[in-house]
C-alpha angles and dihedrals in degrees: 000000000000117000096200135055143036121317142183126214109235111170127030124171129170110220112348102098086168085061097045082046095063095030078061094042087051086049087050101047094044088058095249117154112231113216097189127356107179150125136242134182107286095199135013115262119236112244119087092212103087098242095122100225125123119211092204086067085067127069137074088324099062123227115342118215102227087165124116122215133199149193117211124190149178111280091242087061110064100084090051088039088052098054089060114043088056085097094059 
């Protein structure tokens, strides 16, 4: 992960971090570089404490991923990015 320069965002999916997991491994294996691979709060939790933590995610379900996650890379990269990524 590079921590200077442009990016562009490739590849974003809410809730499906297997998914975000292989499109990274196809980005690997095609040589592409990845600027920034990460996750961020896909919805505000309910309390208003501060605590972080969401009561929905509890109950006969099990816990729910409301997270989005995300692949960034250079500029120069999308098109090649793109191609493969068409297999996720």
């Amino acid at each position: 992960m590079a921590l200077f320069g442009k990016r562009e965002v490739v590849f974003e999916t809410a809730g499906d971090r297997e998914r975000w997991k292989r499109a990274r491994g196809l980005l690997q294996t095609a040589g592409i570089e990845i600027m920034e691979s990460g996750s961020r709060e896909g919805e505000m939790p309910l309390c208003s404490c501060g605590a972080k933590i969401d009561r929905r995610n509890y109950g006969p379900g099990g816990w729910i991923d409301r997270r989005v996650y995300y692949i960034a890379v250079r500029p120069e990269d999308v098109k090649a990015a793109a191609q493969a990524l068409r297999e996720v």
